[in-house]
C-alpha positions as YAML, in Angstrom:
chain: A
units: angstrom
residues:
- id: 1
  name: UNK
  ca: [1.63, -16.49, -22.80]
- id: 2
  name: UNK
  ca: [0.27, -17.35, -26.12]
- id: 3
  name: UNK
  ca: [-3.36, -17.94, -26.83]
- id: 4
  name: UNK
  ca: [-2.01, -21.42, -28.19]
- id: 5
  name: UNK
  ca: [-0.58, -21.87, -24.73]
- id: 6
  name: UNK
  ca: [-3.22, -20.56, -22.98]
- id: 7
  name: UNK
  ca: [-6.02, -22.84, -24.76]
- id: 8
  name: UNK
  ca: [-3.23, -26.01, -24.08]
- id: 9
  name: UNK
  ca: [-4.09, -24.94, -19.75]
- id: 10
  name: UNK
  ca: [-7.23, -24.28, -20.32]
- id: 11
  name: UNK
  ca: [-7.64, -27.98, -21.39]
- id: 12
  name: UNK
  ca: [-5.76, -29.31, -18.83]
- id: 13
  name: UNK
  ca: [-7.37, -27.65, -16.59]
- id: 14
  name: UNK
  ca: [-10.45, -28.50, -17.61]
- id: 15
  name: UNK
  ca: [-9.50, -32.18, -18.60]
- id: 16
  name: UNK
  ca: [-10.10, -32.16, -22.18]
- id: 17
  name: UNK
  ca: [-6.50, -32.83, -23.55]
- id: 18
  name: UNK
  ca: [-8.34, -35.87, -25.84]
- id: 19
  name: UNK
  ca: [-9.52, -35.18, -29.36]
- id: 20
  name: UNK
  ca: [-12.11, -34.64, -29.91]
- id: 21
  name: UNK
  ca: [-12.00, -32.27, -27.33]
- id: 22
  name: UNK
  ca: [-15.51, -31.17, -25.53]
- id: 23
  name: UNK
  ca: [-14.80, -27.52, -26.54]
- id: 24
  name: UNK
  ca: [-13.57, -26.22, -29.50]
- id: 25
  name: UNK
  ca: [-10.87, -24.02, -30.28]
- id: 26
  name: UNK
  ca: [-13.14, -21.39, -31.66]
- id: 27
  name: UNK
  ca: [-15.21, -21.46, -28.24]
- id: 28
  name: UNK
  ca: [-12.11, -21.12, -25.90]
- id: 29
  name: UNK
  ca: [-10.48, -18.66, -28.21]
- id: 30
  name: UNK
  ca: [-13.85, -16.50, -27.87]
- id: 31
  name: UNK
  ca: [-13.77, -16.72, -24.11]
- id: 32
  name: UNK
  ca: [-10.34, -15.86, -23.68]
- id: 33
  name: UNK
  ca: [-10.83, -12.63, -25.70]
- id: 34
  name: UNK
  ca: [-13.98, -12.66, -23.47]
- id: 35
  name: UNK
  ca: [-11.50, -12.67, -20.31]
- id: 36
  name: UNK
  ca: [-9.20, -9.78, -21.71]
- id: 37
  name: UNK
  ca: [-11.66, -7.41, -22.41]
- id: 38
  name: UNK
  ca: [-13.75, -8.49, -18.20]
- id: 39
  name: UNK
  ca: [-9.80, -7.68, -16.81]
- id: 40
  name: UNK
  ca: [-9.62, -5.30, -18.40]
- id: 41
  name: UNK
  ca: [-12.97, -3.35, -16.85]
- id: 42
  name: UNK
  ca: [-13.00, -5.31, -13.70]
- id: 43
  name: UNK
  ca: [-9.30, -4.11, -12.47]
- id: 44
  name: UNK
  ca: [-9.08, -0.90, -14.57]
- id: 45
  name: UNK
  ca: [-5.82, -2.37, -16.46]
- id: 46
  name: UNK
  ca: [-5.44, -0.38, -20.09]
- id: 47
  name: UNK
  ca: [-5.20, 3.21, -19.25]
- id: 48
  name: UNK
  ca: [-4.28, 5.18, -22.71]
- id: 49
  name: UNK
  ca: [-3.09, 8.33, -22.89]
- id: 50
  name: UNK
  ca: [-0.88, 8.09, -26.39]
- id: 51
  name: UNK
  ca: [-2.81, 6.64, -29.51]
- id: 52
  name: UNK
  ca: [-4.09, 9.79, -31.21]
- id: 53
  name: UNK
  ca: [-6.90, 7.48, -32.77]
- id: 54
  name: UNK
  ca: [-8.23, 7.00, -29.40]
- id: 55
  name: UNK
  ca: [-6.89, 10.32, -27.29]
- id: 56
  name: UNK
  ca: [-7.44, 12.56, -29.87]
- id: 57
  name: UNK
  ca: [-10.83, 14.45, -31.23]
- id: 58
  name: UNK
  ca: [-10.36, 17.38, -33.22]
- id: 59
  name: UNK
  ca: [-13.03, 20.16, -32.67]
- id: 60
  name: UNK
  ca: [-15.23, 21.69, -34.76]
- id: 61
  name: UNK
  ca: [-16.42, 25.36, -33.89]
- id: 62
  name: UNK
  ca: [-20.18, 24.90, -33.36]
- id: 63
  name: UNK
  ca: [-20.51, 21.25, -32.36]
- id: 64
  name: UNK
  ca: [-20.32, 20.22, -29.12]
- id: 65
  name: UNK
  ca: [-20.72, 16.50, -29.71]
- id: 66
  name: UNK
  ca: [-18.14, 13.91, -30.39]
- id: 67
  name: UNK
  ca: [-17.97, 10.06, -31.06]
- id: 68
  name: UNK
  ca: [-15.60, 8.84, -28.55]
- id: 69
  name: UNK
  ca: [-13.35, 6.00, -29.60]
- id: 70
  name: UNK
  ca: [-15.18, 2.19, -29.22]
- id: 71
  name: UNK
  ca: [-12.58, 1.00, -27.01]
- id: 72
  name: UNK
  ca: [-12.84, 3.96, -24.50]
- id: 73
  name: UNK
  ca: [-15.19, 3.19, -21.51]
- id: 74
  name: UNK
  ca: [-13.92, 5.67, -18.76]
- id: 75
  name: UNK
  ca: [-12.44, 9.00, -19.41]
- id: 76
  name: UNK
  ca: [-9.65, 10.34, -16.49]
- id: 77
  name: UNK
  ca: [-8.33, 13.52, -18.10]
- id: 78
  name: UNK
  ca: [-9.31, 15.97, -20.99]
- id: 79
  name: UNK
  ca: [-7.03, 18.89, -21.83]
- id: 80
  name: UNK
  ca: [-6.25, 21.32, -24.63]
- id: 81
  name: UNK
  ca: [-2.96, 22.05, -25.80]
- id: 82
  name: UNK
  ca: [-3.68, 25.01, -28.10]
- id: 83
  name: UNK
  ca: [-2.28, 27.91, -27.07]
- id: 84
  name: UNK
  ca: [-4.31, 30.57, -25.91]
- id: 85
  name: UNK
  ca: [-4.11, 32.40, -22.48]
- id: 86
  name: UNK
  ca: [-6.05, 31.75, -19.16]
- id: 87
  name: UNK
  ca: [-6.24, 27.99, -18.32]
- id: 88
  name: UNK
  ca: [-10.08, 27.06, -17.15]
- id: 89
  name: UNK
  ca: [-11.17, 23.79, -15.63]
- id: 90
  name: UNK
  ca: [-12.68, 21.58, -17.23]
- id: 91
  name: UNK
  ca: [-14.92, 18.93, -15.06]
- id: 92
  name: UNK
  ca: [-16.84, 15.37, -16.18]
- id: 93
  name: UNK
  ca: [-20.33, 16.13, -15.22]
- id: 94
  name: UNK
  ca: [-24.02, 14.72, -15.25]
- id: 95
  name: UNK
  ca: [-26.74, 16.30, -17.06]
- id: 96
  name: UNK
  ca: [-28.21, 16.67, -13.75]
- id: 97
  name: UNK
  ca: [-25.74, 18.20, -12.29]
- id: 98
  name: UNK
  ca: [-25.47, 21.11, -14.78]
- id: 99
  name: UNK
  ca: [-29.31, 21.40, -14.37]
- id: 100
  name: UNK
  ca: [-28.37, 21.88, -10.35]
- id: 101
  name: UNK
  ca: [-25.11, 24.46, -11.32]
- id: 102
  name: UNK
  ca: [-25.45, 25.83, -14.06]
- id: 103
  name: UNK
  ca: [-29.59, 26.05, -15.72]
- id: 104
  name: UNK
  ca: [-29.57, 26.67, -19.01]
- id: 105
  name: UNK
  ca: [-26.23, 25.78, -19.99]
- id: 106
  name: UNK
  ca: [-28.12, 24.00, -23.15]
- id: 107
  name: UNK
  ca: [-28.58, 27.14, -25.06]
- id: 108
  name: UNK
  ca: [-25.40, 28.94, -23.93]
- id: 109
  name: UNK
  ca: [-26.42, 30.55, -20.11]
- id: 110
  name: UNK
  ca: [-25.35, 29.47, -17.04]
- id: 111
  name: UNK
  ca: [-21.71, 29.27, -17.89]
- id: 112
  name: UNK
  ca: [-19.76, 32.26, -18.94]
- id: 113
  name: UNK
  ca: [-19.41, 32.46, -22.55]
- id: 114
  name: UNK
  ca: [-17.04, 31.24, -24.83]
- id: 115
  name: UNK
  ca: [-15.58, 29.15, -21.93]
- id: 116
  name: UNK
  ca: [-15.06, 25.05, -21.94]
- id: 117
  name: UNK
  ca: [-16.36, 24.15, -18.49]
- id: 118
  name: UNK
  ca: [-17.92, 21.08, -18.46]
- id: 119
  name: UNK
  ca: [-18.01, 17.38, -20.38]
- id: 120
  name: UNK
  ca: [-21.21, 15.32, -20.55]
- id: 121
  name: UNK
  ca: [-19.78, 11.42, -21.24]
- id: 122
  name: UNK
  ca: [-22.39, 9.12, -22.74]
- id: 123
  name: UNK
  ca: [-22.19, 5.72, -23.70]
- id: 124
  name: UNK
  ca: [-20.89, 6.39, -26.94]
- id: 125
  name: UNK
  ca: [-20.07, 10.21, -27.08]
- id: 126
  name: UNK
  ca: [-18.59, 13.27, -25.62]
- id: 127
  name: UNK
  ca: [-20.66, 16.72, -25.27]
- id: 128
  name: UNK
  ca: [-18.56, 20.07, -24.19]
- id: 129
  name: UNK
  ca: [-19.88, 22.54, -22.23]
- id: 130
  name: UNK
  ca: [-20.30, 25.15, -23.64]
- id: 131
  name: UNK
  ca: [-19.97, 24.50, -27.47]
- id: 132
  name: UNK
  ca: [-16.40, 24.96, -28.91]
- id: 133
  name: UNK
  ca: [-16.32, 28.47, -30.91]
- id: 134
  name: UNK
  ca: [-13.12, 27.55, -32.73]
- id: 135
  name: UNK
  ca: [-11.50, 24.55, -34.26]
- id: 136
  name: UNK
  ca: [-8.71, 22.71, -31.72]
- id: 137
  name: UNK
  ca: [-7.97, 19.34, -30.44]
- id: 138
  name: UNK
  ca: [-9.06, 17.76, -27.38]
- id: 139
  name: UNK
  ca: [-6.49, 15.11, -26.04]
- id: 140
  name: UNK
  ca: [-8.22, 12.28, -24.04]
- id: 141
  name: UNK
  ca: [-6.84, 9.88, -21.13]
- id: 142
  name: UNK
  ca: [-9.02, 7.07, -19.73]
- id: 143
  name: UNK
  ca: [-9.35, 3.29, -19.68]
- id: 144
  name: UNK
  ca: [-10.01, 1.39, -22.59]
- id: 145
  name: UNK
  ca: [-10.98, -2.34, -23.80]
- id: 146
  name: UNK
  ca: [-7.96, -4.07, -25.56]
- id: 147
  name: UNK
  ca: [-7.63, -3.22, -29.34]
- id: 148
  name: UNK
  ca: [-7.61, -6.32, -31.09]
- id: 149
  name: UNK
  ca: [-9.30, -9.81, -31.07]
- id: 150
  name: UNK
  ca: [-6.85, -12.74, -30.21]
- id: 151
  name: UNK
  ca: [-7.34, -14.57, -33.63]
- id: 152
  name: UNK
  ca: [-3.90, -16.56, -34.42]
- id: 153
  name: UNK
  ca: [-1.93, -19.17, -31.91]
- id: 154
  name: UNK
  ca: [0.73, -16.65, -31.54]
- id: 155
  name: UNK
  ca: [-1.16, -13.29, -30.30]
- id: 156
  name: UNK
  ca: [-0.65, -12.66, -27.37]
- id: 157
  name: UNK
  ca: [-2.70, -10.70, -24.53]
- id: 158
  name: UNK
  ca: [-2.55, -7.31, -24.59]
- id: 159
  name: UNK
  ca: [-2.76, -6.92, -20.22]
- id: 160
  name: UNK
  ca: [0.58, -7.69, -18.67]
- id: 161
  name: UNK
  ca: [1.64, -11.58, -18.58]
- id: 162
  name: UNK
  ca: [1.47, -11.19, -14.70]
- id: 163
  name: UNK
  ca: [-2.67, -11.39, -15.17]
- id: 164
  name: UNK
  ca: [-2.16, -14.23, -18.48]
- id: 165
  name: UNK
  ca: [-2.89, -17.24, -15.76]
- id: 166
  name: UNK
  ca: [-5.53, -15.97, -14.21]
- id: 167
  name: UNK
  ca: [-7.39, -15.37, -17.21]
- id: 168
  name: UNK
  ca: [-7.92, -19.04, -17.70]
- id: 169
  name: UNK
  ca: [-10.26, -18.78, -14.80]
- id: 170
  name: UNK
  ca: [-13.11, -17.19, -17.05]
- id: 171
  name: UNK
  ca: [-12.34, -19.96, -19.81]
- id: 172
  name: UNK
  ca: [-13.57, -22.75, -16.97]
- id: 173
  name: UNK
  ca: [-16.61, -20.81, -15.73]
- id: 174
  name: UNK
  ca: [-18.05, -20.25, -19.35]
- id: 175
  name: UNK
  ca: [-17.16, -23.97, -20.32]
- id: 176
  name: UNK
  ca: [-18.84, -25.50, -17.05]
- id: 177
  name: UNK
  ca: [-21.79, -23.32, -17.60]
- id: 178
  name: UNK
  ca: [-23.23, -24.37, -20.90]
- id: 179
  name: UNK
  ca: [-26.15, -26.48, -19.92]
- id: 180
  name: UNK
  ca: [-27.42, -29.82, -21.66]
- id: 181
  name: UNK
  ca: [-24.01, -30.42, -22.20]
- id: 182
  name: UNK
  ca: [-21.60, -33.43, -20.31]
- id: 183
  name: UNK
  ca: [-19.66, -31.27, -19.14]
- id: 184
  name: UNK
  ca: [-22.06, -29.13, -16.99]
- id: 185
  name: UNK
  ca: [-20.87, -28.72, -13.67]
- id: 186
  name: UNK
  ca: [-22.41, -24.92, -12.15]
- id: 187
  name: UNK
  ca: [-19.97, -26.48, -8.69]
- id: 188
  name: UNK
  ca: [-16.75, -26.46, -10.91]
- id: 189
  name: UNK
  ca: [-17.95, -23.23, -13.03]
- id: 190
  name: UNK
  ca: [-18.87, -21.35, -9.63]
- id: 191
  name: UNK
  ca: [-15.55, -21.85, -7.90]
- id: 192
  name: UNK
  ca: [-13.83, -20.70, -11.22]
- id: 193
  name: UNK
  ca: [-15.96, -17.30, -11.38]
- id: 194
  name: UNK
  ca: [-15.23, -16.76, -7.91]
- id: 195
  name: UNK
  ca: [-11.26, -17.03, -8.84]
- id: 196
  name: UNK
  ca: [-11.62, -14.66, -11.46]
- id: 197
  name: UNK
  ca: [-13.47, -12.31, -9.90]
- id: 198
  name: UNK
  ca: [-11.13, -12.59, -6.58]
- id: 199
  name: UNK
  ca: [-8.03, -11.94, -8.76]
- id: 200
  name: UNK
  ca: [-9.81, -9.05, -11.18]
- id: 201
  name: UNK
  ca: [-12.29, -7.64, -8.77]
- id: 202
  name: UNK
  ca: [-15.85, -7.50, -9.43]
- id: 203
  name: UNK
  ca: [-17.63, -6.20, -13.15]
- id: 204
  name: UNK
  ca: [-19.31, -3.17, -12.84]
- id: 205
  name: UNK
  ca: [-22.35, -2.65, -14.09]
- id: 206
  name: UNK
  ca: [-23.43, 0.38, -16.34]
- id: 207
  name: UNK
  ca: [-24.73, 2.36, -13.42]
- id: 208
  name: UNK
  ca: [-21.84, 1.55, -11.16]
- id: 209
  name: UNK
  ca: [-19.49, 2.87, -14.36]
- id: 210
  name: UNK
  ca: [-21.55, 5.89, -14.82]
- id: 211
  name: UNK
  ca: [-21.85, 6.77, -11.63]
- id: 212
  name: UNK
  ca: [-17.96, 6.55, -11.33]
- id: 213
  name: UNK
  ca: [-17.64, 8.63, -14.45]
- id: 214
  name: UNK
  ca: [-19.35, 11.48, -13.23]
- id: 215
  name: UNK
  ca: [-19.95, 14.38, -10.57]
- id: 216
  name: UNK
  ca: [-16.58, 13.32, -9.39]
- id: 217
  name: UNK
  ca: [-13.77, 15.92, -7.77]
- id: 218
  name: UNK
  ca: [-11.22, 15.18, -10.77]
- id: 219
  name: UNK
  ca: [-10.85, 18.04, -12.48]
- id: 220
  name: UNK
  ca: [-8.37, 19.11, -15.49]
- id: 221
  name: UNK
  ca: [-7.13, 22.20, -17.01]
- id: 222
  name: UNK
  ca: [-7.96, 22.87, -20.68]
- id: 223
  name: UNK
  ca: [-7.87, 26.15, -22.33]
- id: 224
  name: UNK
  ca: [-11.01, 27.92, -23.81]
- id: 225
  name: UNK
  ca: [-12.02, 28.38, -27.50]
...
């Protein structure tokens, strides 16, 4: 659907079909982009593995920080594809963990040298373990917020149209929830949460997502510097 078709539901939905409606477009258009980007978290639904602006960081030798892309919020794989001989593994990590495995990997010990082990990911960044001694590219994988702000009547989600009805759901729980207002009803704005959330799942909240981020088992191969 449209976000011109999807604001017409919303208001029938939500009884405001009348001008001048109780909610303007600006509002609803901000709560359906709202909706895209809590699907898109809540059910894991925009995994990118092909836009070099968002998979791709090229290396520096000597820095082992990186500014991961803004729309990337869980990382799933992280390879190399430079050739050079003997594949290692490289793992997503906590700082605590390496403090556990591998003590002093900060200035260089605890993992043999020369050799991309590890990956720290932090809210905004990427660290390697150990730092990169040569140029290269890393190619990312991992979920992702949608790319672009619903703006015009004729943009369209970027999730599949199988979730488009459902995301009126958020629409109705943010409308019935703004107090002082006629319209306030926390009955109607509860039942529509609890839709949403039945449909997407539940949002995670930034321990849950760090804690799923790291000291997992998933593992990938990438090839030293």
């Amino acid at each position: 659907m449209t976000l011109q078709q999807l604001i017409r539901r919303f208001r029938v939905l939500a009884r405001d079909t009348v001008a001048p409606y109780l909610w303007a477009d600006e509002d609803v258009r901000d709560w359906f982009n709202d909706a895209q980007a809590q699907a898109a978290v809540r059910a894991r639904l925009l995994l990118e593995d092909s836009l070099p602006a968002v998979c791709q960081i090229v290396m520096e030798a000597g820095r082992h920080t990186y500014p991961l892309h803004a729309s990337l919020y869980e990382l799933t794989n992280l390879h190399l594809v430079d050739a050079v001989p003997e594949p290692v593994e490289l793992k997503l990590v906590s700082r605590g963990w390496l403090d556990r495995e591998a003590p002093g990997w900060r200035v260089g010990e605890g993992v043999p040298a020369g050799e991309l082990r590890y990956a720290l990911q932090g809210d905004t960044t990427l660290r390697l373990v150990n730092t990169p001694t040569a140029a290269g590219t890393l190619f990312i994988e991992g979920y992702r917020l949608p790319l672009a702000t619903m703006t015009a009547n004729d943009d369209v989600p970027e999730i599949h149209k199988a979730h488009h009805e459902k995301l009126i759901q958020w629409p109705l729980h943010r409308a019935f929830s703004i107090p002082d207002s006629q319209a306030f009803d926390p009955n109607r704005a509860a039942i529509a949460e609890g839709e949403f959330t039945a449909y997407f799942g539940p949002m995670p909240d930034a321990d849950m997502r760090r804690i799923t981020r790291e000291d997992t088992d998933q593992t990938t191969v990438v090839y030293p510097l």
